[in-house]
ROVEX-430761 format. One record per residue: z, y, x of N, C-alpha, C in turn; residue in one letter; residue number from 1. Coordinates in steps of 0.2 Angstrom, whole numbers. Each point is the difference from the previous one (the first is absolute). Example, Ala and Ser with C-alpha at 12.3 -4.5 7.8 and 13.67 -1.06 7.14 Angstrom:
<pts>
39  -28  66  0  6  -4  0  6  4  a  1
-4  5  -2  1  6  4  3  5  -4  s  2
</pts>
This chain:
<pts>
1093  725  648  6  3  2  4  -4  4  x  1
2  2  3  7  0  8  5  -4  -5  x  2
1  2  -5  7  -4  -5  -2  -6  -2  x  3
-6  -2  -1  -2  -8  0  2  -4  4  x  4
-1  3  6  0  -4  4  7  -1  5  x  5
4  3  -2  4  -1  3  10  -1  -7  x  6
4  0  4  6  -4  -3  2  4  -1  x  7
5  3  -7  7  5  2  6  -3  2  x  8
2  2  3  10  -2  1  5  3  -1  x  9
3  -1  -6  3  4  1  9  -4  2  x  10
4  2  1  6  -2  4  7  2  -8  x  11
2  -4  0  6  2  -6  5  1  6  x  12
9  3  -2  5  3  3  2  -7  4  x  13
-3  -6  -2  6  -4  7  -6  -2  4  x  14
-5  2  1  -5  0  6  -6  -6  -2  x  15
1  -3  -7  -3  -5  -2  -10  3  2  x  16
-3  -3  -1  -9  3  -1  -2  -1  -7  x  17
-2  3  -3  -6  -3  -6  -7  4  2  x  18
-6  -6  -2  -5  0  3  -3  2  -7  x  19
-4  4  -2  -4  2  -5  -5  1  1  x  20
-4  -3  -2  -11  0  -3  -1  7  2  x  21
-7  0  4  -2  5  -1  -4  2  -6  x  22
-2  -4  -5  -1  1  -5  5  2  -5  x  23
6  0  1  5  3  -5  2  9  0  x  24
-2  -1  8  1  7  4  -8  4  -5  x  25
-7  -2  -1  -2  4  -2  -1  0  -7  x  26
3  -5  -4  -1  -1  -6  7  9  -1  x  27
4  -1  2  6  4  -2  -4  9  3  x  28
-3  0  4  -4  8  2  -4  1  -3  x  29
-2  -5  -6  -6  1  -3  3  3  -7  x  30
7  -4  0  3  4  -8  2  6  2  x  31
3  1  8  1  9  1  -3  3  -2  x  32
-7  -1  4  -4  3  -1  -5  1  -7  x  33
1  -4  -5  -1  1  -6  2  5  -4  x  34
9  -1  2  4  3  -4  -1  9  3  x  35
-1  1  5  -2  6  3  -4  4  -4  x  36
-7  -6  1  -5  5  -4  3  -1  -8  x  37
2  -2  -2  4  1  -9  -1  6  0  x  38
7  0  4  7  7  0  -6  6  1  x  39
-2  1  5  -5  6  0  -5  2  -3  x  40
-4  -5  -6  -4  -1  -4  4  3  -4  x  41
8  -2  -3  4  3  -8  3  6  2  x  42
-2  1  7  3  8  3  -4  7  0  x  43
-9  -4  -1  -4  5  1  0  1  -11  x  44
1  -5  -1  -2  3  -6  5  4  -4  x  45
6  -3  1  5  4  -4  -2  9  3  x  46
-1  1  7  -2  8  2  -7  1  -2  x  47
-4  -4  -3  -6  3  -2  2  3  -9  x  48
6  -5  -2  1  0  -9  4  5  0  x  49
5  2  6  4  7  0  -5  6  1  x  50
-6  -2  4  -4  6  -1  -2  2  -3  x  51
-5  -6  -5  -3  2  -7  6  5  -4  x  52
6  -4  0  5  4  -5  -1  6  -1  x  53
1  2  7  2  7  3  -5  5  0  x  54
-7  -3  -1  -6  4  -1  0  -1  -7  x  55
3  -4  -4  -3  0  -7  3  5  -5  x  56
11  0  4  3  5  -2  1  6  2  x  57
-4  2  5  -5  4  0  -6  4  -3  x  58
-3  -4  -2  -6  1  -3  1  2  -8  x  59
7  -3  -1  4  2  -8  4  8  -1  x  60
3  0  6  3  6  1  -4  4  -1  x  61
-6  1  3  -5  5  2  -3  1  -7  x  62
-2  -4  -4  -3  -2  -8  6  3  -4  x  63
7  0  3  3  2  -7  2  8  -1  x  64
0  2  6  1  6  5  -4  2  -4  x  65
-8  2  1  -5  2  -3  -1  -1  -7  x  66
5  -3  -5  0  1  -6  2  8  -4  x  67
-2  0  -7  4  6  -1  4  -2  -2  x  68
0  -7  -3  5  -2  -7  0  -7  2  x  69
6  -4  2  1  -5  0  -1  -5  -5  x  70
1  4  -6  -4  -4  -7  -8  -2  2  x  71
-5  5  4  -7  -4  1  2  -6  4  x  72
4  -2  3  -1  -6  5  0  -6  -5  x  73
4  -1  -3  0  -4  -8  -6  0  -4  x  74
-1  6  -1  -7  -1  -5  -5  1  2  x  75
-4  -4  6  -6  0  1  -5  -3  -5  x  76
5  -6  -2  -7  -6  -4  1  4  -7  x  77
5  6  -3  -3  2  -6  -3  8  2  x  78
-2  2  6  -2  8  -2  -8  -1  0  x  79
-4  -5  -1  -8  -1  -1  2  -1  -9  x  80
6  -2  -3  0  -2  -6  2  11  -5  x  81
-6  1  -4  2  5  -3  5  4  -3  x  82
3  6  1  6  2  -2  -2  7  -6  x  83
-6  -1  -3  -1  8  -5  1  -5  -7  x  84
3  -3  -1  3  -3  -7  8  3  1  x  85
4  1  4  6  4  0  -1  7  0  x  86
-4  1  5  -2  7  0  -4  4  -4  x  87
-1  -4  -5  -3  3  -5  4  0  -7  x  88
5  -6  0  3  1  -6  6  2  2  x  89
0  1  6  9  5  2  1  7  0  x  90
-9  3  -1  0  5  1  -1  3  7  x  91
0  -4  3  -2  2  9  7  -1  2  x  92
4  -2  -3  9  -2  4  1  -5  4  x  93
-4  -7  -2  -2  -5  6  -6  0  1  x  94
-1  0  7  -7  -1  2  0  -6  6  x  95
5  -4  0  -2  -5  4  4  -5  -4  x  96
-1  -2  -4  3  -6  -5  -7  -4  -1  x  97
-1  -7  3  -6  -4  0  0  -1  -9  x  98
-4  -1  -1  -3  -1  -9  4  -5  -4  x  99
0  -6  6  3  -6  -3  6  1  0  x  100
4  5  3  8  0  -1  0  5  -7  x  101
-5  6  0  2  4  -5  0  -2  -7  x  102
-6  -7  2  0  -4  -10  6  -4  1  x  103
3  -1  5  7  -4  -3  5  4  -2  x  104
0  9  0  4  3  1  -2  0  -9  x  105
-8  3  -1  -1  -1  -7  2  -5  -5  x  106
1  -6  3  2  -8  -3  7  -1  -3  x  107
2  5  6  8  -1  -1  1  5  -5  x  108
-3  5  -2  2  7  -5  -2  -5  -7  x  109
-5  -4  -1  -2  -3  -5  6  -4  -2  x  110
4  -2  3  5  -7  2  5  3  -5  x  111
2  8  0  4  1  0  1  3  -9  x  112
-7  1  0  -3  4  -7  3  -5  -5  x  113
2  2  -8  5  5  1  8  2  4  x  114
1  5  2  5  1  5  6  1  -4  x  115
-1  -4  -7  9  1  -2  -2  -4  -8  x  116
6  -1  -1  0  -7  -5  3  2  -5  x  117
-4  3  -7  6  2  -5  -5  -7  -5  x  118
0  -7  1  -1  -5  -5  6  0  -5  x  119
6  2  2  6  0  -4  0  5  0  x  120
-1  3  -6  1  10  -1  9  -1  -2  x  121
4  -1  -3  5  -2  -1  3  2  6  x  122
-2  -5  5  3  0  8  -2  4  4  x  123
-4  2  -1  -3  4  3  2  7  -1  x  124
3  4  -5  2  4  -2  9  0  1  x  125
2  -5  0  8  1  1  -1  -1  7  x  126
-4  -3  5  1  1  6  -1  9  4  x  127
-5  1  -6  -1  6  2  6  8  -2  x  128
3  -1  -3  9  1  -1  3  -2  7  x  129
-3  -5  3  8  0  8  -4  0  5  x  130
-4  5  2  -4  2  6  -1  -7  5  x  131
8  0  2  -1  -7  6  -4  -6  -3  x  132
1  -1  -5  -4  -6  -3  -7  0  -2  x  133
-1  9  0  -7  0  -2  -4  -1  6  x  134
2  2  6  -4  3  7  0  -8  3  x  135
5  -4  -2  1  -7  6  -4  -5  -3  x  136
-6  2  -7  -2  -4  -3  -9  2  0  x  137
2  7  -2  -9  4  0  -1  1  5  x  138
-8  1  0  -2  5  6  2  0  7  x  139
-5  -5  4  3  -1  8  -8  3  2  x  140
-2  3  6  -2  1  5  -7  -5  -3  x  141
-5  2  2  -8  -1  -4  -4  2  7  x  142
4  1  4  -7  2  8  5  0  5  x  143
-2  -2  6  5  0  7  -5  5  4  x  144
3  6  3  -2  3  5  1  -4  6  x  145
-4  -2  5  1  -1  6  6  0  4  x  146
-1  6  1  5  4  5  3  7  -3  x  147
7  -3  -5  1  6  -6  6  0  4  x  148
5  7  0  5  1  5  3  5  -5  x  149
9  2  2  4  3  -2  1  5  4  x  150
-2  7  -5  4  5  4  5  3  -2  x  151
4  2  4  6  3  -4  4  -4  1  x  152
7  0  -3  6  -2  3  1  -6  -4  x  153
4  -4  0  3  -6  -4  3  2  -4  x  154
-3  -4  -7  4  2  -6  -4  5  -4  x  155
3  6  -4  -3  3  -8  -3  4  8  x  156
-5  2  -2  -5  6  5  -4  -3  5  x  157
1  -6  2  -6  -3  5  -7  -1  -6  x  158
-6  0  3  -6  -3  -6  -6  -5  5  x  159
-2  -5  -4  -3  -7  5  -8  6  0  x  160
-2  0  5  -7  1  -1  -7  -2  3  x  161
-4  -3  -3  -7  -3  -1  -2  2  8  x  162
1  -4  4  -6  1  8  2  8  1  x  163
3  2  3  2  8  2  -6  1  5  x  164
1  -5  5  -5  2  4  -9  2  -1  x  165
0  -4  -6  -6  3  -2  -2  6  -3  x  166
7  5  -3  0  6  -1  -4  6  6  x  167
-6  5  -2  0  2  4  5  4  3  x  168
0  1  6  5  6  5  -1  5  -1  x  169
-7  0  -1  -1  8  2  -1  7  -5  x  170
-2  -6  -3  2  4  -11  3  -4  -6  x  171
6  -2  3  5  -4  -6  5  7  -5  x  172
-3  -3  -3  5  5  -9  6  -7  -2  x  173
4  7  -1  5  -6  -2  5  5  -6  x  174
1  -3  -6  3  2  -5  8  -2  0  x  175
5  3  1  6  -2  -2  4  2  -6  x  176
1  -5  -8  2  6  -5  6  -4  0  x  177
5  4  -1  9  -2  -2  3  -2  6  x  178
0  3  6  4  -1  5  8  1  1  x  179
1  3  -4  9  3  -2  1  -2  6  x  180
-1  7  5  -1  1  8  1  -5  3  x  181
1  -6  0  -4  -5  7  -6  -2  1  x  182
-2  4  5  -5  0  3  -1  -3  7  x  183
3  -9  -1  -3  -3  6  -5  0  0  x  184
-1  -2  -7  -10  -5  -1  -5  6  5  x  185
2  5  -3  -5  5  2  2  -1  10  x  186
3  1  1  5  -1  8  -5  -4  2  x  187
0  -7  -2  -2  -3  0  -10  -3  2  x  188
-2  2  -7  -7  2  0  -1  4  5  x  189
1  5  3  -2  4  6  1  -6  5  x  190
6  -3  1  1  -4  9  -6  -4  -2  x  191
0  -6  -4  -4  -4  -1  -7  0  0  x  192
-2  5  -5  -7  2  -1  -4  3  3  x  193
7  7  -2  -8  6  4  5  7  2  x  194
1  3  3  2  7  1  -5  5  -3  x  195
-5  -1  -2  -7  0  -1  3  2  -11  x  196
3  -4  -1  0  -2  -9  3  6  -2  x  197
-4  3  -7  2  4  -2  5  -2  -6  x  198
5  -1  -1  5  -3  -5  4  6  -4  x  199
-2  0  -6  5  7  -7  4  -6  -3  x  200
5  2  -1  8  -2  -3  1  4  -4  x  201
2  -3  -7  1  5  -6  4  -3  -1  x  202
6  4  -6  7  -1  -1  2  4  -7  x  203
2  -4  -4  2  7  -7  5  3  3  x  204
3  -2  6  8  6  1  -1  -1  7  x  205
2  7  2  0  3  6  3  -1  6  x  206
7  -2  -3  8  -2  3  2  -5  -3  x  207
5  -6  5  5  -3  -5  7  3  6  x  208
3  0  -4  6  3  4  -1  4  3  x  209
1  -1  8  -1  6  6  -6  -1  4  x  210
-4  -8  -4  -7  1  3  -4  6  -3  x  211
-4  1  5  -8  3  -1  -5  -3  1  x  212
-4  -1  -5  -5  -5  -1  -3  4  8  x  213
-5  7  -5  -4  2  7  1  1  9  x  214
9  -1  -1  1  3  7  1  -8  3  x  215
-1  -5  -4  -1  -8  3  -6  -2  0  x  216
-3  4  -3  -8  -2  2  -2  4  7  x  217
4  6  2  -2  1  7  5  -2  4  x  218
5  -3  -1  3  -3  4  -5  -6  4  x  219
-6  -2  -5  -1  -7  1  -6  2  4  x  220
-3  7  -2  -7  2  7  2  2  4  x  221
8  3  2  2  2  5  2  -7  7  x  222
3  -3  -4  -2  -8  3  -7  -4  4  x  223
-3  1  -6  -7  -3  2  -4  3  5  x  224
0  6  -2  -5  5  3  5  4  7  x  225
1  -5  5  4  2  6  -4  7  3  x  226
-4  -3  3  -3  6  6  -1  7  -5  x  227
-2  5  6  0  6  -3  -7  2  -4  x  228
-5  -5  6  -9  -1  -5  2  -1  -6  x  229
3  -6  -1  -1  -5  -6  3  6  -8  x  230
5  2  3  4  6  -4  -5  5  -1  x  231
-2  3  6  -5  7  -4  -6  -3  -7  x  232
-3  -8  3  -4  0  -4  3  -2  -6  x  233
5  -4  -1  4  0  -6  1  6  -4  x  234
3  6  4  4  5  -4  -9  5  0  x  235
-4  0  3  -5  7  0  -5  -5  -5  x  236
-1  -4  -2  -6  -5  -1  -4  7  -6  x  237
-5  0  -3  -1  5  -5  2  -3  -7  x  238
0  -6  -1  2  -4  -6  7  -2  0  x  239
3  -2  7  5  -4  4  -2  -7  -4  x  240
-4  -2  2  -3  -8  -2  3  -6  5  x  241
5  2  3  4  -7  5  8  2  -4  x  242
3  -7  2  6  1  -2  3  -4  -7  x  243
5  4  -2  3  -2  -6  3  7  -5  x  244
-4  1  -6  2  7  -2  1  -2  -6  x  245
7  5  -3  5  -3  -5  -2  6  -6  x  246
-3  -3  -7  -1  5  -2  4  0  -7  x  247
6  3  -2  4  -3  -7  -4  1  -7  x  248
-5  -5  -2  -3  -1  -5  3  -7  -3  x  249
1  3  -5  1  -8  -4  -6  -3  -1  x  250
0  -9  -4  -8  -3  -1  0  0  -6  x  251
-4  4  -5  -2  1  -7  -1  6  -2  x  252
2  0  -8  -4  6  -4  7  6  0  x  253
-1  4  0  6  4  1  3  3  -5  x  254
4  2  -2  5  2  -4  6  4  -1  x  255
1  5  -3  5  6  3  8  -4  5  x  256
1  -4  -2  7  -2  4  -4  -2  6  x  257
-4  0  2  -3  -3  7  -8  2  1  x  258
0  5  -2  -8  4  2  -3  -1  7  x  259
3  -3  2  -5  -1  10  -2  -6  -1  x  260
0  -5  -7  -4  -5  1  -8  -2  2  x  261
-3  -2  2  -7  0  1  -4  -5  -1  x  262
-3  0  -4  -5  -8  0  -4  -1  6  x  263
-2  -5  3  -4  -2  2  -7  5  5  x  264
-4  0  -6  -4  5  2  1  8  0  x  265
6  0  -1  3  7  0  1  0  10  x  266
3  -5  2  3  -1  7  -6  0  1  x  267
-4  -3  1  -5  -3  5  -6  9  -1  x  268
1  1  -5  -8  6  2  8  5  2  x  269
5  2  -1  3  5  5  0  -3  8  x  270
-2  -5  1  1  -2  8  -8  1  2  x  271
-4  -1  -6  -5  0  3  -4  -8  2  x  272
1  -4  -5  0  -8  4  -5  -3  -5  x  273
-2  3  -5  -7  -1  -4  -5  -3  6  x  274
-2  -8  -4  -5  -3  2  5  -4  7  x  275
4  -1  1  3  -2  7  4  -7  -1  x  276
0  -2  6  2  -7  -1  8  1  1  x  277
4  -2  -4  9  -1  1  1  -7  4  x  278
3  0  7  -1  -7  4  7  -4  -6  x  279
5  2  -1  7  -1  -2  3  4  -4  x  280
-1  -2  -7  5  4  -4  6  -6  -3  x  281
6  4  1  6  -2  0  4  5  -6  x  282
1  -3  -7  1  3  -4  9  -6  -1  x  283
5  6  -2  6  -2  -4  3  6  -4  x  284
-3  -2  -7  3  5  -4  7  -1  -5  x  285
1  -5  1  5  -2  -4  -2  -1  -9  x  286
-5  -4  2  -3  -2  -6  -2  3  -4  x  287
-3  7  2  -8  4  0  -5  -7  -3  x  288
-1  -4  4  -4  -4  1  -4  -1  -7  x  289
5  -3  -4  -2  -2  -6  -5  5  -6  x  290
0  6  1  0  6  -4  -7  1  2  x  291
0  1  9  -5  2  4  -5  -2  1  x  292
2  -5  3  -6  -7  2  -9  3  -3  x  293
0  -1  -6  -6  2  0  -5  6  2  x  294
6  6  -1  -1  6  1  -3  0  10  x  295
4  -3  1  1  0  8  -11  -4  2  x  296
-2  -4  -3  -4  -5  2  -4  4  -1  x  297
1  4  -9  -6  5  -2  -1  7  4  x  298
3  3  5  1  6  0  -3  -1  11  x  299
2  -7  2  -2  -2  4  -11  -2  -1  x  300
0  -4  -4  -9  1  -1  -1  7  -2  x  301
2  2  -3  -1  7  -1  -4  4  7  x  302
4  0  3  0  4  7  -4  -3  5  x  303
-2  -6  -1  -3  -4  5  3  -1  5  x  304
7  -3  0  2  0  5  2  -9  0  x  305
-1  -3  7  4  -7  1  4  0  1  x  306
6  -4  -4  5  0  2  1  -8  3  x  307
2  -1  6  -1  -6  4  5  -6  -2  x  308
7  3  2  6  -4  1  4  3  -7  x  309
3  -3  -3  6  4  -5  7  -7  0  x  310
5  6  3  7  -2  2  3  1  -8  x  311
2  -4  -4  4  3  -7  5  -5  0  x  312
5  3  -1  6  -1  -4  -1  -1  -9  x  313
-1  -6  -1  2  -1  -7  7  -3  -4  x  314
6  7  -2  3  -4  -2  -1  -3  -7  x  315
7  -5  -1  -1  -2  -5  -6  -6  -1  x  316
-1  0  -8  -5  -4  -1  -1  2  -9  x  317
0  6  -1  -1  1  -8  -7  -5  -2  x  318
0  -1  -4  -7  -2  -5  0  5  -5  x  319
-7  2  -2  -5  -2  5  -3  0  6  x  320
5  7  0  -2  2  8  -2  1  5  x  321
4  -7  3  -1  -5  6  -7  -4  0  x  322
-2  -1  -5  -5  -5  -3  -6  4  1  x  323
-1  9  -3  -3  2  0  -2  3  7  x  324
1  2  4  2  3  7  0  -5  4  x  325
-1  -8  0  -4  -3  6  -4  -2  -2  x  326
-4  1  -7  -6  -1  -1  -4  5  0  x  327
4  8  0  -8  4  1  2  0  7  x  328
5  -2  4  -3  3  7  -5  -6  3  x  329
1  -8  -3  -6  -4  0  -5  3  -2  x  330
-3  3  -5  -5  -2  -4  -3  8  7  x  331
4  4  3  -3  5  5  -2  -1  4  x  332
0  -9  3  -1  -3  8  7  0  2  x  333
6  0  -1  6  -1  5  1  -5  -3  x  334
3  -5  7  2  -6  0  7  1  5  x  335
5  -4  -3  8  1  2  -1  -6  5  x  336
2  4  8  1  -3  5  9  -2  4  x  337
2  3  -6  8  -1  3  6  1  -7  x  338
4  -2  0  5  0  -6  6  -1  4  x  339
4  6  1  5  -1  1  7  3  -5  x  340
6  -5  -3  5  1  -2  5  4  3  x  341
1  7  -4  3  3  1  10  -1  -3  x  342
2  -2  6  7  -5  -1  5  5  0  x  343
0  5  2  4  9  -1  1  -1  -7  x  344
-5  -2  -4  0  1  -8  0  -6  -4  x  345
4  -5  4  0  -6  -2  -6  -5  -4  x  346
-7  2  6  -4  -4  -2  -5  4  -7  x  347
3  4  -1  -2  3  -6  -5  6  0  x  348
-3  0  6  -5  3  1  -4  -2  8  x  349
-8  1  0  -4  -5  4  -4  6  5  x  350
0  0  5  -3  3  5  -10  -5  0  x  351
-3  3  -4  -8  -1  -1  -3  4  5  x  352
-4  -4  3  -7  3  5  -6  -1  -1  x  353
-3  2  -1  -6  1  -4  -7  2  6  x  354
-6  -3  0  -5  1  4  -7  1  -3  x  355
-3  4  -1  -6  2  -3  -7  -3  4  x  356
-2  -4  -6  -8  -3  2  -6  1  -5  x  357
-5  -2  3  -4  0  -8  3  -6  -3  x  358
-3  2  -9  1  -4  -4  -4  -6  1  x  359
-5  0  4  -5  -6  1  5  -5  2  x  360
5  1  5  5  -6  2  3  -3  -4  x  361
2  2  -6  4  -4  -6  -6  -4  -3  x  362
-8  0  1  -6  -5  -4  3  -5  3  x  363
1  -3  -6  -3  -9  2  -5  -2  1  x  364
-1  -1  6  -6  -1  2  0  -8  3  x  365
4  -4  -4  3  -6  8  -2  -1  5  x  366
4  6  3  2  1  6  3  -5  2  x  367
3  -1  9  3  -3  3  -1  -7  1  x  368
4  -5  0  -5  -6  2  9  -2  6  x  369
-2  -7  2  6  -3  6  -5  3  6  x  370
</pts>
């Protein structure tokens, strides 16, 4: 090279010379030159790594797009692992609960067995005298729905219910008894579930005040049921099987001061619902309950019907009662998925949710496992 062989000069501001090597000349174009190729080596990578990115989130979008259920993108490593141990003892209610979660759900129901503490009958018995102190001590929650949701408004009238979205749309029943005319829930169950849901609301009284039970239940499909299609098939149906229909039956055995009571299986073969699955029954009798309960369970297998989900207001806390009434509705297959304090009544009555499985889930089986 030319720069070996010869000198630099460079000249500073008072005309002085400095003589510079030509070997300092090429030592110094060899670090440019190095330095160049660096920069342009850390230049092509970073736009190869922006490219990968941009094909990769890419390649994610397109994958998630093409999802039906966001939930499969998570569980790829358990949907090779079986789900007919839930759908078999939930009764076909979940069908994709992987088997090792559903024996922790069984693990946890054993955990809880027995669900209320009378070692102290003494204590146990005067707690049962001050509701609050009975309910803040017995009987918590024995099963966790997934994805259990509130319909209805905040406060006395909303009800927590077990995975809605698993209710069918297209033939959900739904029982509403003791409305004392508010009927969000019902309101409700239509937006959320289904326009589809056939819902009967019973009431021992017709009016309170200057309400009308029946002209608030068609308030509530006049709502619902906007368009004029949706209306015909609402109002022409031959059964009217969509909607919310208010029917003034009391719940029990009847009696001349209140002859429109109806048992159970009196309701269900006037509608016609023999052998049928109930998605949602939401019962508040005002402490019917206690009397009823078994009437309600027998007159239900009678009929052959499933009853799925049961919404019950238990007031109070009588003995035996209470004792007896969460044990047959265990010993039926229902497990309490929700207990909520009813604080209207100062704690002194509990909003119970209740979810129907086979009785196989309650075997100990040692189930469950870390």
């Amino acid at each position: 090279m030319v720069v070996l062989d010869q000198l630099a000069v460079i000249r500073d501001r008072k005309g002085s010379r400095t003589i510079i090597p030509g070997y300092a000349i090429f030592v110094l174009a060899c670090f440019v030159a190095i330095w160049t190729v660096d920069y342009q080596l850390h230049e092509a990578y970073y736009v190869t790594s922006e490219l990968m990115e941009i094909d990769s989130a890419s390649a994610s979008s397109s994958n998630i797009q093409s999802q039906t259920s966001a939930a499969s993108v998570a569980s790829v490593a358990t949907t090779l692992e079986s789900t007919e141990l839930a759908k078999r003892e939930s009764l076909g209610f979940f069908r994709d609960i992987p088997d090792s979660t559903w024996k922790r759900h069984k693990a946890r129901f054993q955990l809880t067995q027995p669900n209320y503490d009378d070692s102290n009958k003494k204590e146990f018995e005067r707690h049962s005298r001050h509701s609050n102190w009975f309910w803040a001590n017995q009987f918590e929650p024995e099963f966790t729905c997934p994805h259990e949701f509130r319909l209805g408004k905040l406060g006395d009238g909303g009800k927590w219910i077990c995975d809605p979205h698993r209710i069918p749309s297209d033939s959900c029943l739904i029982y509403s008894v003791g409305s004392s005319g508010n009927f969000e829930f019902e309101a409700n169950v239509l937006k959320q579930i289904s326009k589809n849901c056939e819902i009967h609301t019973t009431d021992i009284f017709k009016s309170k005040k200057s309400l009308r039970f029946a002209e608030e239940a068609d308030k509530v499909n006049a709502l619902i049921y906007e368009t004029k299609e949706e209306r015909i098939r609402h109002n022409n149906n031959e059964r009217s099987t969509v909607g919310v229909h208010f029917h003034h039956w009391g719940l029990g055995t009847p009696f001349p001061k209140l002859p429109n009571k109806k048992r159970f299986k009196e309701i269900m073969v006037a509608l016609h619902h023999e052998n049928r699955t109930i998605d949602i029954m939401k019962i508040d009798c005002e402490k019917c309950e206690y009397n009823q309960f078994g009437q309600w369970l027998s007159d239900w297998e009678e009929l052959g019907m499933t009853v799925r989900q049961v919404q019950l207001e238990i007031h109070n806390s009588d003995l035996p009662g209470v004792v007896n009434l969460m044990k047959a509705f265990q010993k039926a297959g229902y497990v309490m998925f929700h207990k909520e304090a009813n604080y209207l009544n100062e704690g002194k009555a509990i909003e119970a949710a209740f979810l129907l499985l086979s009785t196989d889930f309650q075997k100990n089986d040692n189930a469950g496992g870390a």
